[in-house]
N, C-alpha and C positions, 0 to 999 in steps of 0.2 A: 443873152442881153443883160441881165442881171450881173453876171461876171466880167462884162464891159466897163458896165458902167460902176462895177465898183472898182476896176480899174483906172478906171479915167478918175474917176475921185481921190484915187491918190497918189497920179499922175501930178493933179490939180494942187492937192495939198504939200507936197513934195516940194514940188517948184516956189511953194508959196514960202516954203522955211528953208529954201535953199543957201540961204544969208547963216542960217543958226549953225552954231557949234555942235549941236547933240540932234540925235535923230528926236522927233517929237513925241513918237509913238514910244520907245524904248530907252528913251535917251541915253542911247550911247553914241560916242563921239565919231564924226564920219568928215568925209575929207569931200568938197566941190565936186572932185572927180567920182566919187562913190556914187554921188548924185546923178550925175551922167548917165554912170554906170547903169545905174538902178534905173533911171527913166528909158533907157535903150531897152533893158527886159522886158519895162513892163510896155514900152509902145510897141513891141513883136509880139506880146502875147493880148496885147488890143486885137491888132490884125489877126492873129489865130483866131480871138471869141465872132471877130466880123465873118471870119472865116465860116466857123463853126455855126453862127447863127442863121448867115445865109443859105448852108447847107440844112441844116434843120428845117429852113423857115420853106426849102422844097418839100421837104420831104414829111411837111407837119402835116397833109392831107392822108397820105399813109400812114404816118404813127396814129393819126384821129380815129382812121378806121380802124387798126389793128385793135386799139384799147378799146372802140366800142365792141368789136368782135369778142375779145376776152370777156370786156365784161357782162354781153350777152350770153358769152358759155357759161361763165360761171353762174350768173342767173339762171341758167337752165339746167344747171345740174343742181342748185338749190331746189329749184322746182320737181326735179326727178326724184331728189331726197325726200321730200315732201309728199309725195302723191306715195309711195311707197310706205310712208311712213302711215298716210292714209289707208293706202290697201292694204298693210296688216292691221290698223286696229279697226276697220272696218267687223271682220270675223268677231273679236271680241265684243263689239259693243252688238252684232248682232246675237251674240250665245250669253251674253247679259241681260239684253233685253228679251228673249225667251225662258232665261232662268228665271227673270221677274215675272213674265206672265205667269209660268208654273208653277208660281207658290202663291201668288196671287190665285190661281185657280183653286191649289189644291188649300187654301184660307178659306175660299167658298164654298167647297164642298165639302168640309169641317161643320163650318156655321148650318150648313142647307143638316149633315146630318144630325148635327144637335139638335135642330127643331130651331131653330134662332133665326127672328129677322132681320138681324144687323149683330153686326163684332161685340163679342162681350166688352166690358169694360174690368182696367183692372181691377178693381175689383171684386167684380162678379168671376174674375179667374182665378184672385186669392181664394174668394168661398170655395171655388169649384176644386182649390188645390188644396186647402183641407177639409173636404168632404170626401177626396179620392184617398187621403192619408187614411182619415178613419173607416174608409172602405176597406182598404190594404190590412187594415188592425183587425177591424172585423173578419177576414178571409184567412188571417194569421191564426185567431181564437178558434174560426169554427175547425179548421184543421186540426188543431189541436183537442179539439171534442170531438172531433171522429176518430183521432185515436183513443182517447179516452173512452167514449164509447164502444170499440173493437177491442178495448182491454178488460173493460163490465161484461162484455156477452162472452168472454173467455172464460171470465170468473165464475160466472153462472154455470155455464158447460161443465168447470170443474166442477162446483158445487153439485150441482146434480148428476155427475159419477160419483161423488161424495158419498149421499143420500143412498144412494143405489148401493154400493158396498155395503154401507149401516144395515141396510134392508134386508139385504141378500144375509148377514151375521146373525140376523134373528134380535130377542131380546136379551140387551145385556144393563145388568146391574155394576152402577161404580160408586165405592162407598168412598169419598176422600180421605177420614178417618182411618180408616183400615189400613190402608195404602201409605199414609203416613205412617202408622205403627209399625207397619212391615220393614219401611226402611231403616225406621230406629234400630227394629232389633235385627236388622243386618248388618247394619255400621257395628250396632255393639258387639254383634256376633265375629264378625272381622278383626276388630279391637281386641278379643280376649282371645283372638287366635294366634293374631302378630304377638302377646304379652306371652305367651306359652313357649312361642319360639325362641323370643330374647332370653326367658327364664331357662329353656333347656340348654341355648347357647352359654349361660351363665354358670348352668349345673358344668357345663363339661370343661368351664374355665375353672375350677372349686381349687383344684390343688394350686394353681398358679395365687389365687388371691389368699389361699392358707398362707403359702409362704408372703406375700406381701403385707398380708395381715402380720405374718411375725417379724418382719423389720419395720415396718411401724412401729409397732411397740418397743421393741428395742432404741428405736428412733427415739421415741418419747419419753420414756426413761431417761436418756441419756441427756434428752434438753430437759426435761423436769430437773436434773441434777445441776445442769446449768446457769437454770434459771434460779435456784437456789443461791446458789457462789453469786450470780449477781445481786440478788437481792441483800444477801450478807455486804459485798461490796459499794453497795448503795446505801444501805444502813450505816456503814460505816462512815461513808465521805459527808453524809446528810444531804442525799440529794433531794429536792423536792419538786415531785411531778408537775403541783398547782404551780409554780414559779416560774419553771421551764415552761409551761402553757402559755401564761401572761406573757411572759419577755418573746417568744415565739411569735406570738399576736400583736404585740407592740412593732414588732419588728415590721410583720408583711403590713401591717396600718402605715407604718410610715414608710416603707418602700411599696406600695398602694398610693402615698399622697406624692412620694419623689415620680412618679411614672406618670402619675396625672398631670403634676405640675410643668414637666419635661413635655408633655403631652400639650398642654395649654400653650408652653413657651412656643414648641411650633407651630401651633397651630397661629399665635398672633404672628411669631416673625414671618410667616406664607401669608398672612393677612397684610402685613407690612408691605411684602414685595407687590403683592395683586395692587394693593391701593399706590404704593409708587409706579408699577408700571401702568397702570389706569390712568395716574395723574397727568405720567409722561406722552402716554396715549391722547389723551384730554388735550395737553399742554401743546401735540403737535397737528392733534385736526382743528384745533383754534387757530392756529399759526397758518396754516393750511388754509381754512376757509378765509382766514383774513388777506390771505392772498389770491385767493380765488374773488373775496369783493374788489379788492383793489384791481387787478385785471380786469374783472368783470365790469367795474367802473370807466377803467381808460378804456377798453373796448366801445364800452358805450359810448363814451368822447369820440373816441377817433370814428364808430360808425358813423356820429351827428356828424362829425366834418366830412366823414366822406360820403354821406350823402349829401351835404351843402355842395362841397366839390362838384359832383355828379352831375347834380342843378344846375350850377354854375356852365359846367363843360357844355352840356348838352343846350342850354341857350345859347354858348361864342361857338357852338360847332350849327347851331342852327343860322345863325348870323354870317359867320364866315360862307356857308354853304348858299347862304342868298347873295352876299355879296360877292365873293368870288369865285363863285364856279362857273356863271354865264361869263365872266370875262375869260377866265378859265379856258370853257370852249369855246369861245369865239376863236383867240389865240391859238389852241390846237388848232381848229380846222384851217386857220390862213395858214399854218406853216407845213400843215399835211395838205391842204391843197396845191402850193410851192413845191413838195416835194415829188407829189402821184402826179403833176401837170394837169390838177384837175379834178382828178378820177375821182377822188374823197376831199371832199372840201368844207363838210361840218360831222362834227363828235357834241357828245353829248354824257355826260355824267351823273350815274345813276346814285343813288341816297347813300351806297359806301364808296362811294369815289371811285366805283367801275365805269369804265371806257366803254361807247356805244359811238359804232362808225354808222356816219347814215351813207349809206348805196344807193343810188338815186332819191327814192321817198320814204325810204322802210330803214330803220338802223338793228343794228345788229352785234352784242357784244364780240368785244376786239378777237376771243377764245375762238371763233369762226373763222378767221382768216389767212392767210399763210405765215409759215415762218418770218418771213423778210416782213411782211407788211404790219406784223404784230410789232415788229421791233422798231419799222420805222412809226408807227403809230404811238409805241410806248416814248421814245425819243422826243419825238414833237411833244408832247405831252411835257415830260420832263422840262424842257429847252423855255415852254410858256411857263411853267412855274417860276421858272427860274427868273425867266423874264419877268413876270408881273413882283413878284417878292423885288428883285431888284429896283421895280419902278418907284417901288413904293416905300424904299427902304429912305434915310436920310442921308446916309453915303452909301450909294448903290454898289453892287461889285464891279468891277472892272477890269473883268478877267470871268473866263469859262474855259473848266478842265474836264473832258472828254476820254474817258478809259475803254478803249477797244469795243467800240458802238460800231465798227463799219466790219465785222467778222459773218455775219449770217446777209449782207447784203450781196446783191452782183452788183457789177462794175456802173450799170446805167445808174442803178439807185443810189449810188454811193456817189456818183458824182451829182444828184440831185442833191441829195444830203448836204455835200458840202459846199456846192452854189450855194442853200442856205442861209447854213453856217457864215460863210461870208456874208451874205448879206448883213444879217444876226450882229455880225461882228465892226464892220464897219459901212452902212450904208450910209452915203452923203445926206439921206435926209434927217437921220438922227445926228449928223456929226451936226448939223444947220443946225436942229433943235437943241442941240448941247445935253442932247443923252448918252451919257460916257458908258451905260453897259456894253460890256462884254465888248469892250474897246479892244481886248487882247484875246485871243484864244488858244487853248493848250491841246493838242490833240496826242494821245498816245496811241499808237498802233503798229501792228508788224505788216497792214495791206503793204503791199507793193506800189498798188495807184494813187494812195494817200498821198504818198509825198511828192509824189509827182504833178500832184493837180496847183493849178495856178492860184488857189486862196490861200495856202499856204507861203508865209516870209521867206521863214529859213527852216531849215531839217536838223534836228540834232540827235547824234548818235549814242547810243550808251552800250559800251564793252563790257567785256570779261577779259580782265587779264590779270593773272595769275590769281584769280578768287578777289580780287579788287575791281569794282565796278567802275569805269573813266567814261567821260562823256567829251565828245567832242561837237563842234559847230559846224556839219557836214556842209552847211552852204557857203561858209564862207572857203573852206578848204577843196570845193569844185567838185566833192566825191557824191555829189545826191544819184545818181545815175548807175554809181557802182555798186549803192548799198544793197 
C-alpha cells in the first residue's frame, strides 16, 4: 500500500510539471513524450502494488499467524535457555550456601571451644595474635634450653670421668716455677746444640774461607792503593766534599719544590676541570628542571582546560541524551515497526547509546537477535539519526547514500527495507509539508533484487574496462534486466 501510494504521488506530481522543461526532481531536460513514457510505467506498476496488496491483504491472516508462531518459538527457546541457565546455577548456589553454613558452624565451634560467648572482636584478636607470637618465642627459648641443658648434664658426665682419672693417679704435686725453668733450660739446651752444629759446619768450611780471607786482603790492599791515587787526585783538583754536599741538597730542595709545584699545578687544573664539568652539570639540570616547570606548568593549563572540557561535554552529552534520544527511539521504532510489519515496534537507548528491542513487554539488547534483524535494527536506527539531524539542520540534506546495507538481508526483508526507504524518500505527506529530506536517494549494491524493485528511478552501472572504471545509465539504455 505504501508503494502505491507513493506511486500515485508521483504519478500526481509528474503530471503536475508536465508543462516544465526539466525534470523537477533531478532537473534534467525531458521531452512530453518521456512523460508519457514514464506515467505508463509507473500506472503498470500501480496495478502490480494493487496486485500485490490484494494478494497479501489474503494471505495477511497467515503471515499473522506464522509471525506469531516464530515469535512464540523463539520465546520459548528463550525460556529454555533460561531455566537451564537456572538448573545449572541452582547446584552452585546450593554448594555455596552449605559452604556458608560450614564455616559458619565450624566459627561456632571455635568460639564454643575458647570458652567465648560471642565472636571476639578485632581487637581482642590482635591481643590474642600477639600473645600466640610471644608464645611461639617462648617455645623457641625453652627449646633452646633443653639443649643447653643436655649440653651441662654432658659436661658434668665429663667432668666427673675427669675427677675419676685425677683420683685413680693418686697425689700429684705441680710446681709452675719449675716447669717453667725446665723449659728455659731446654730451649737453651737446643740453642747451643743448633750453635755447635753451625760451628762444626763452619770448622769444615775453614780452608774455603782461608782462601777467601786471602783475597780479601789482597782486595783491600789493592783499593787502599786506589783510594790513595784518588785522594792525591782530589787534593790536586781542590775538591771539596762540604760543597758537593750543599750544591747536592740544593739541588733535591729545589727539584723537591719543582715536583710539589708540578704536583699542585695538577692538582688545581683536575680541580679546574671537576668545577667546569660541575658547572656544566649544574648549568644543564637548571635548564633541565626549568623545563620540566614549564611543561609542568602547560600541563597544568591544558589539565584545567580539560577538565573544564570534560564538564562541559558531559552536561551537552547529558542534555542532548534527554533531549534526543526519546525522539531518537520513538523514530527507530516506527521505521522497525515498517520494516518487521509489526513484530518490533519500539527500542530503547541505554546510557552509552546501546540499542534495546522491546519483544512484546521485556526489551532486550540488539547482541540477542539474529543476523538480519541486528542489521535491520542497526539501519533503522541509522536512517532516524539521520532523519532527526536532518530536521533540525538549517538546510537539511537532500539526499541519502546507502553502501551495501541489503547483503545479510533475505529477499522479503529487503523488500520491506526498501518500501521504507521509499517512503523515507519521498512520501506525499512530507512533499505537502515541504520537508525536502532525503528528497533523492543513493543506493549502492551488487543484490540482484535491488534494482529491480519499483522505488528505485533509474540503475546506473559502473565497469572495468581496461583498469578505467565507466559508468553508464542502465535505465535509460533498457539493460536493467540484463545486469
Amino acid at each position: 500500500a505504501d508503494d502505491r501510494r507513493r506511486l500515485e504521488g508521483m504519478s500526481a506530481s509528474l503530471r503536475v510539471a508536465a508543462g516544465a522543461d526539466v525534470c523537477p526532481t533531478c532537473q534534467r531536460p525531458f521531452k512530453p513524450e518521456e512523460v508519457e513514457t514514464a506515467l505508463l510505467v509507473w500506472a503498470q506498476a500501480i496495478k502490480q502494488e494493487e496486485a500485490r496488496e490484494a494478494a497479501l491483504a489474503k494471505e495477511g491472516r497467515a503471515a499473522a499467524a506464522e509471525n506469531a508462531r516464530v515469535a512464540a518459538q523463539e520465546k520459548l527457546q528463550r525460556l529454555v535457555k533460561i531455566e537451564g541457565r537456572i538448573a545449572q546455577g541452582a547446584p552452585m548456589v546450593e554448594e555455596a550456601t552449605a559452604t556458608f553454613d560450614s564455616l559458619v558452624a565450624t566459627c561456632a565451634a571455635a568460639v564454643d571451644d575458647l570458652g567465648l560467648d560471642r565472636e571476639p572482636t578485632e581487637d581482642e584478636v590482635s591481643t590474642a595474635k600477639e600473645r600466640a607470637a610471644t608464645l611461639r618465642r617462648v617455645e623457641q627459648a625453652r627449646t633452646l634450653l633443653l639443649r643447653l641443658a643436655d649440653a651441662a648434664r654432658a659436661a658434668a658426665a665429663e667432668a666427673e670421668v675427669a675427677c675419676g682419672a685425677m683420683a685413680a693417679l693418686g697425689s700429684v704435686a705441680y710446681d709452675r716455677a719449675a716447669h717453667a725453668a725446665a723449659e728455659r733450660e731446654l730451649e737453651a739446651a737446643v740453642a747451643a746444640a743448633a750453635r755447635i752444629t753451625e760451628i762444626d759446619a763452619q770448622l769444615a768450611r775453614r780452608p774455603e774461607h782461608a782462601t777467601a780471607r786471602a783475597a780479601a786482603s789482597a782486595e783491600i790492599e789493592r783499593l787502599r792503593g786506589e783510594r790513595e791515587r784518588v785522594e792525591r787526585e782530589r787534593v790536586a783538583l781542590g775538591f771539596d766534599v762540604a760543597v758537593l754536599e750543599a750544591a747536592t741538597a740544593t739541588e733535591t730542595r729545589a727539584r723537591e719544590a719543582t715536583e710539589a709545584a708540578t704536583l699542585a699545578l695538577t692538582t688545581a687544573e683536575a680541580a679546574v676541570r671537576d668545577a667546569a664539568r660541575q658547572r656544566d652539570a649544574l648549568a644543564a639540570e637548571a635548564a633541565r628542571l626549568a623545563a620540566l616547570a614549564t611543561r609542568a606548568a602547560t600541563r597544568e593549563r591544558e589539565a584545567d582546560d580539560l577538565q573544564r572540557m570534560y564538564g562541559e561535554f558531559s552536561r551537552f552529552d547529558q542534555y542532548v541524551a534527554a533531549k534526543v534520544t526519546p525522539q531518537l527511539a520513538e523514530q527507530t521504532g516506527d521505521l522497525l515497526a515498517a520494516v518487521t510489519e509489526g513484530k518490533y515496534d519500539r527500542v530503547v537507548f541505554d546510557d552509552n547509546y546501546g540499542l534495546r528491542i522491546f519483544d512484546e513487554d521485556e526489551d532486550f539488547p540488539i547482541e540477542e537477535f539474529s543476523g538480519g534483524e541486528r542489521d535491520v535494527a542497526a539501519l533503522c536506527a541509522r536512517l532516524a539519526l539521520s532523519r532527526l539531524i536532518g530536521a533540525q539542520a538549517v538546510n537539511p540534506p537532500r539526499f541519502l547514500v546507502l553502501d551495501e546495507v541489503f547483503g545479510s538481508l533475505d529477499q522479503e526483508r529487503r523488500a520491506q527495507v526498501l518500501g521504507t526507504l521509499g517512503a523515507l524518500a519521498a512520501s506525499p505527506e512530507e512533499v505537502a509539508a515541504g520537508n525536502d529530506a532525503f528528497r533523492q536517494l543513493f543506493i549502492v549494491s551488487h543484490v540482484d533484487d535491488v534494482r529491480l524493485s519499483a522505488v528505485v528511478d533509474e540503475v546506473w552501472r559502473v565497469t572495468d574496462v581496461g583498469g578505467v572504471s565507466r559508468w553508464e545509465n542502465a535505465t535509460r539504455s533498457g539493460g536493467v534486466e540484463d545486469l
